[in-house]
PyMOL commands that place a pseudoatom at each C-alpha (Angstrom):
pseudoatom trace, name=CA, resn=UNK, resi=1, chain=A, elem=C, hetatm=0, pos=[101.053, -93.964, -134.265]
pseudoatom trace, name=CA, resn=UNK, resi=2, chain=A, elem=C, hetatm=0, pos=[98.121, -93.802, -137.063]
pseudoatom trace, name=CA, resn=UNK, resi=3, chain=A, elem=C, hetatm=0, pos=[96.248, -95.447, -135.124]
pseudoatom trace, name=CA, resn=UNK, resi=4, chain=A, elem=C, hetatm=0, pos=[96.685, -93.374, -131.767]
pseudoatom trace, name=CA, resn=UNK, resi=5, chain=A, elem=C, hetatm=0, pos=[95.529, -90.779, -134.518]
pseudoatom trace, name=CA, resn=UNK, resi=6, chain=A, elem=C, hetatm=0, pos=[92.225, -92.155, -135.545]
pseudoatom trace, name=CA, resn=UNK, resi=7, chain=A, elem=C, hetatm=0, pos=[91.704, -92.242, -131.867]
pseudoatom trace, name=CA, resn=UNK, resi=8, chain=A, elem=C, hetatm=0, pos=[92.184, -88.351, -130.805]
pseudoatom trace, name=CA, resn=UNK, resi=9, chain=A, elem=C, hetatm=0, pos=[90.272, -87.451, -133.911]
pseudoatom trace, name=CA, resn=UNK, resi=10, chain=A, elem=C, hetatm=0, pos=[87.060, -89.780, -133.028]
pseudoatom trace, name=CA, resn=UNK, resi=11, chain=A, elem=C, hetatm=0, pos=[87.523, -88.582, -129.545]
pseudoatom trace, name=CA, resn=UNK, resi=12, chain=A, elem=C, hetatm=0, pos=[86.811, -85.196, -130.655]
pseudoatom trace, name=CA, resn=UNK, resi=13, chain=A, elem=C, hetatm=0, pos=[84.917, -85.234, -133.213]
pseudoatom trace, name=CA, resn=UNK, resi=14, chain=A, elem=C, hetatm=0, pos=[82.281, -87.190, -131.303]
pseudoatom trace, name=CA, resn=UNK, resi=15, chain=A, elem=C, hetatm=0, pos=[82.717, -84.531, -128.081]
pseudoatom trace, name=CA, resn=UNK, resi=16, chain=A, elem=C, hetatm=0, pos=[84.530, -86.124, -126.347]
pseudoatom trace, name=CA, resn=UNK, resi=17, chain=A, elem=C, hetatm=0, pos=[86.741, -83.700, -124.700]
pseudoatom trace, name=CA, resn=UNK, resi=18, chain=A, elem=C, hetatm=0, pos=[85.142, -82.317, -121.829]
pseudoatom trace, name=CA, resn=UNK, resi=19, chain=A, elem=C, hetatm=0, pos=[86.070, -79.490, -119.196]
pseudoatom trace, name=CA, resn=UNK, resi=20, chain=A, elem=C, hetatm=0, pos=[84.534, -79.500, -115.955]
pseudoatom trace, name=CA, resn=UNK, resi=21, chain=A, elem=C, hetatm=0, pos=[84.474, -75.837, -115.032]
pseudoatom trace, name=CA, resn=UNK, resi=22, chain=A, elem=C, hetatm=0, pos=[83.836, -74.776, -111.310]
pseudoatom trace, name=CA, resn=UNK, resi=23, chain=A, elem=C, hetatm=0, pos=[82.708, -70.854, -110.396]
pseudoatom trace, name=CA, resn=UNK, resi=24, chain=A, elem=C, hetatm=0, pos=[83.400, -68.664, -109.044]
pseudoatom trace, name=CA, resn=UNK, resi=25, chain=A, elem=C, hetatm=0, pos=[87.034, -70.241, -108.428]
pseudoatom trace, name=CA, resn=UNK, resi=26, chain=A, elem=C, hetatm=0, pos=[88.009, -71.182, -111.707]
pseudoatom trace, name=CA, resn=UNK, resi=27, chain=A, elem=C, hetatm=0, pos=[88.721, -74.850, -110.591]
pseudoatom trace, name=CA, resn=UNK, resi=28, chain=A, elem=C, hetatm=0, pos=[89.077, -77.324, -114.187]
pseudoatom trace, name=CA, resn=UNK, resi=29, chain=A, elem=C, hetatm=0, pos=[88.456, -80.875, -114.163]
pseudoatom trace, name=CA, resn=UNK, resi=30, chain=A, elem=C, hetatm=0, pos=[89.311, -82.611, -117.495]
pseudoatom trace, name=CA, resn=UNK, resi=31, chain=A, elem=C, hetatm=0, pos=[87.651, -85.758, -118.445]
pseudoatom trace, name=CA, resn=UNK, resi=32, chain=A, elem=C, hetatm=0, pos=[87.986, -87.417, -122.166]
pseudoatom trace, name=CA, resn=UNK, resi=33, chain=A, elem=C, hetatm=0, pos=[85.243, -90.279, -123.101]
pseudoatom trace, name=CA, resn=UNK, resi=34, chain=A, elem=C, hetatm=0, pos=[87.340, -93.110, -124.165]
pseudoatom trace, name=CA, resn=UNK, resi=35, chain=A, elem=C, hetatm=0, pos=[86.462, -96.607, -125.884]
pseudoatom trace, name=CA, resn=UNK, resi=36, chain=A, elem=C, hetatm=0, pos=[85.191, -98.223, -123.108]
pseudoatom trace, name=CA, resn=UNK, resi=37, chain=A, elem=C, hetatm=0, pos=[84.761, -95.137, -120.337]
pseudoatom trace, name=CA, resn=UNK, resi=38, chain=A, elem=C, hetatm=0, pos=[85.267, -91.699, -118.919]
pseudoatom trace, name=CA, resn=UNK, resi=39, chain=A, elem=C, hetatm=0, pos=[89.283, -90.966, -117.993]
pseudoatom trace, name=CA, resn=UNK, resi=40, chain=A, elem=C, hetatm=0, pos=[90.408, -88.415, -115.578]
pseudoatom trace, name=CA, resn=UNK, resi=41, chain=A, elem=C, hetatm=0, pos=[93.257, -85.923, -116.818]
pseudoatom trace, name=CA, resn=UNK, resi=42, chain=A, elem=C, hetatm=0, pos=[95.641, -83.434, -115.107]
pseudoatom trace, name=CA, resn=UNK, resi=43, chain=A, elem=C, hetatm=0, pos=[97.505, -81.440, -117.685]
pseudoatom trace, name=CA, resn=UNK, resi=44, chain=A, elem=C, hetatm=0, pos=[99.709, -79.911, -115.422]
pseudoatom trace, name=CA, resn=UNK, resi=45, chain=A, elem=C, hetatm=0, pos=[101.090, -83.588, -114.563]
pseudoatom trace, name=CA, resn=UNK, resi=46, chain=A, elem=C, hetatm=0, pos=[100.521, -84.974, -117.508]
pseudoatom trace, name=CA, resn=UNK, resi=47, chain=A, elem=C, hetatm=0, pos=[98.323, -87.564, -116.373]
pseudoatom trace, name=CA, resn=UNK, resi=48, chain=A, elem=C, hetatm=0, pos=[95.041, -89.700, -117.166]
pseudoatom trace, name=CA, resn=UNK, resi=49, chain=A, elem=C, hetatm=0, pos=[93.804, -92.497, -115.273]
pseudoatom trace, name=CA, resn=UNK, resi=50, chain=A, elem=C, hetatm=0, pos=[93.592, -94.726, -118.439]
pseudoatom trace, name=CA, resn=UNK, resi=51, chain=A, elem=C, hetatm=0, pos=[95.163, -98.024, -118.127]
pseudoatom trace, name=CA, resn=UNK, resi=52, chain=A, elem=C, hetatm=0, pos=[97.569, -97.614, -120.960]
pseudoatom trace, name=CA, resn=UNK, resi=53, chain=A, elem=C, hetatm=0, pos=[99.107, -94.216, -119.277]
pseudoatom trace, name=CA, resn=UNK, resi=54, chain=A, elem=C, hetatm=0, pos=[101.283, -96.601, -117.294]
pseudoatom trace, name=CA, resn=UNK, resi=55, chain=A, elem=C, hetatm=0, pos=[102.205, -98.472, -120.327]
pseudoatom trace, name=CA, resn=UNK, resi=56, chain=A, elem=C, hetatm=0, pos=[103.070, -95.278, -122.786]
pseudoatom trace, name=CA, resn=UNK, resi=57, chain=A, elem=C, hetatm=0, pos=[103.862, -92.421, -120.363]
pseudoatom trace, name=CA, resn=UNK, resi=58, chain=A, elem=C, hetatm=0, pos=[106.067, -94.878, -117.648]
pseudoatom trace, name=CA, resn=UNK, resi=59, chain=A, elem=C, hetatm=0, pos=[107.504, -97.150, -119.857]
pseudoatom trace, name=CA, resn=UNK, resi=60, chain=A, elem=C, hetatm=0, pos=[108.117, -95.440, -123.519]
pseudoatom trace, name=CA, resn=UNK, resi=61, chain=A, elem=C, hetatm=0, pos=[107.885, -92.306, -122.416]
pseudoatom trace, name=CA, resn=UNK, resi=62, chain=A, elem=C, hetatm=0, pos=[104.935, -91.112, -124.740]
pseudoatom trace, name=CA, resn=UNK, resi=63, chain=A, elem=C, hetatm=0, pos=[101.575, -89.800, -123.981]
pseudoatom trace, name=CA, resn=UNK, resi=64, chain=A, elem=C, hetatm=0, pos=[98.442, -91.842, -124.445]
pseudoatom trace, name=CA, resn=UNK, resi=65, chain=A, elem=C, hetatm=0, pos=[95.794, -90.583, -127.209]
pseudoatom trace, name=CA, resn=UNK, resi=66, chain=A, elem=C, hetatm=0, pos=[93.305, -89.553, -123.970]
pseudoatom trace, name=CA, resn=UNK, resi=67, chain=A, elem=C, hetatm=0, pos=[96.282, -86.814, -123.461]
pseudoatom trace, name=CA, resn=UNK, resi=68, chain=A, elem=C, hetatm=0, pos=[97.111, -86.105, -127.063]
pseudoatom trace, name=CA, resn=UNK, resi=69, chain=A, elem=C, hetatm=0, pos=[92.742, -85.847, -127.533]
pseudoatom trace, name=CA, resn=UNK, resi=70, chain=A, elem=C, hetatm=0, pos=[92.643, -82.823, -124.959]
pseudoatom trace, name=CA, resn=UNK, resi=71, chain=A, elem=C, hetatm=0, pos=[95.701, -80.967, -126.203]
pseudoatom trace, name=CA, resn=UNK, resi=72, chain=A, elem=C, hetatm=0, pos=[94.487, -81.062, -129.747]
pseudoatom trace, name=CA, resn=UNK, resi=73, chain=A, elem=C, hetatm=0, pos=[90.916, -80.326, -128.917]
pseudoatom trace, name=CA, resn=UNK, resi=74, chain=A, elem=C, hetatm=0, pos=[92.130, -77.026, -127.498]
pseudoatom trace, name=CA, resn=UNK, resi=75, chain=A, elem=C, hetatm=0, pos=[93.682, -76.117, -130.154]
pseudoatom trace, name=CA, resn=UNK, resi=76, chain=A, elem=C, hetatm=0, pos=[90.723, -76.801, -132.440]
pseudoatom trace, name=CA, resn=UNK, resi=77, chain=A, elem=C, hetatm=0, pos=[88.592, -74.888, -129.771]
pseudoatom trace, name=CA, resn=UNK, resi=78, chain=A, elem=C, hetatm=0, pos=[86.704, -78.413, -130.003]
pseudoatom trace, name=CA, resn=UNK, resi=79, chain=A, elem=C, hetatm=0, pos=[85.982, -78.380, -125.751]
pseudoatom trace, name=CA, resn=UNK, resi=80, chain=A, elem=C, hetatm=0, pos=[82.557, -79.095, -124.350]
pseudoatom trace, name=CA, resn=UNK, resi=81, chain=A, elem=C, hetatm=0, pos=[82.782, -76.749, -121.571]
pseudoatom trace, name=CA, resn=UNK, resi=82, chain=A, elem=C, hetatm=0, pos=[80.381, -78.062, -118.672]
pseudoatom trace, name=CA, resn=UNK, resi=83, chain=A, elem=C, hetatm=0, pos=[79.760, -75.664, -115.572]
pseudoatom trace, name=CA, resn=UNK, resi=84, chain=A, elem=C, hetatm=0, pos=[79.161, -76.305, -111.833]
pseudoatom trace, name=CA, resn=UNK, resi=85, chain=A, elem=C, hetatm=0, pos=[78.965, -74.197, -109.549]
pseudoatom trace, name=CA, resn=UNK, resi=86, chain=A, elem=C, hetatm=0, pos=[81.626, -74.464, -106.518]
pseudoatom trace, name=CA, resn=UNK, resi=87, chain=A, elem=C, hetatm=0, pos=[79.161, -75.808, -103.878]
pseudoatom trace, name=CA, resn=UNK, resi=88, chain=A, elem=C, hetatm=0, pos=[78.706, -79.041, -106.135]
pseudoatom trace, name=CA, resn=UNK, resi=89, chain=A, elem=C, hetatm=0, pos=[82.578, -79.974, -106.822]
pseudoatom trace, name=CA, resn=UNK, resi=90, chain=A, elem=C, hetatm=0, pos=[83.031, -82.376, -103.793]
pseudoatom trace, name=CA, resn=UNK, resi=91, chain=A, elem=C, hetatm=0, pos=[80.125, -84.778, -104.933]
pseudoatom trace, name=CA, resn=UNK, resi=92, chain=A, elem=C, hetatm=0, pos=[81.615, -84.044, -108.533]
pseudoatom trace, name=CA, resn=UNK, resi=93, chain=A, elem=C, hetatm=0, pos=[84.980, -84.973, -107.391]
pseudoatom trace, name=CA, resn=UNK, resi=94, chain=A, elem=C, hetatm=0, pos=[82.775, -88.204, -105.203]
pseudoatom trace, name=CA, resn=UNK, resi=95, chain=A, elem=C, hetatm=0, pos=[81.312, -89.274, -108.051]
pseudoatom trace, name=CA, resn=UNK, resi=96, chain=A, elem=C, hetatm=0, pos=[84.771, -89.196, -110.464]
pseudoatom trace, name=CA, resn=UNK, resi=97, chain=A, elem=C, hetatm=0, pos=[85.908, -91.271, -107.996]
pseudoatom trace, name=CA, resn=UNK, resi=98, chain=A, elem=C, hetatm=0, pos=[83.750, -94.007, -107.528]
pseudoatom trace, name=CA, resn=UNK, resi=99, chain=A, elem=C, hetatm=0, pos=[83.885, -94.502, -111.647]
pseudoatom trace, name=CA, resn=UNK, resi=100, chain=A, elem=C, hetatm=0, pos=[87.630, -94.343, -111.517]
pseudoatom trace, name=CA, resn=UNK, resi=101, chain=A, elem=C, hetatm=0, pos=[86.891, -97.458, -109.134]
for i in range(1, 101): cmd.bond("trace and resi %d" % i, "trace and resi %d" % (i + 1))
show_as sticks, trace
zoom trace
């Protein structure tokens, strides 16, 4: 657990916490900038496309640090808010995508 710790502080503290904002409708896309890429949350679900969701969320029943690294950055107000306007969110969504891929 310390180490899942060390994680969602670094993630933070180096920005990582990102909210793709969309306007006029309000639409959010989260992504957190992990060790080795860019993961895709939904914090309604309580998802991210990280490999190790399947591991800690399925299996043990915990959340993995991309998770834990968005939750605690809003509560530190520690977001970068990024915003798009409405017209651009299907190439967004395109290019999230193809990455995830």
């Amino acid at each position: 657990m310390k180490k899942e710790a060390g994680n969602v502080e670094t993630v933070i503290s180096s920005s990582g916490v990102k909210l793709h904002l969309f306007e006029p409708s309000n639409r959010k896309i989260w992504t957190v900038v992990g060790k080795d890429n860019e993961h895709w949350l939904d914090l309604d679900l309580g998802y991210c496309s990280c490999e190790d969701y399947f591991y800690n969320a399925m299996e043990k029943g915990r959340q993995c640090y991309h998770l834990q690294a968005v939750q605690s950055a809003i509560k530190q107000n520690k977001v970068e808010t990024i915003k798009f306007q409405d017209s651009e969110f299907e190439s967004f969504m395109s290019a999230l995508v193809q990455d995830i891929l």
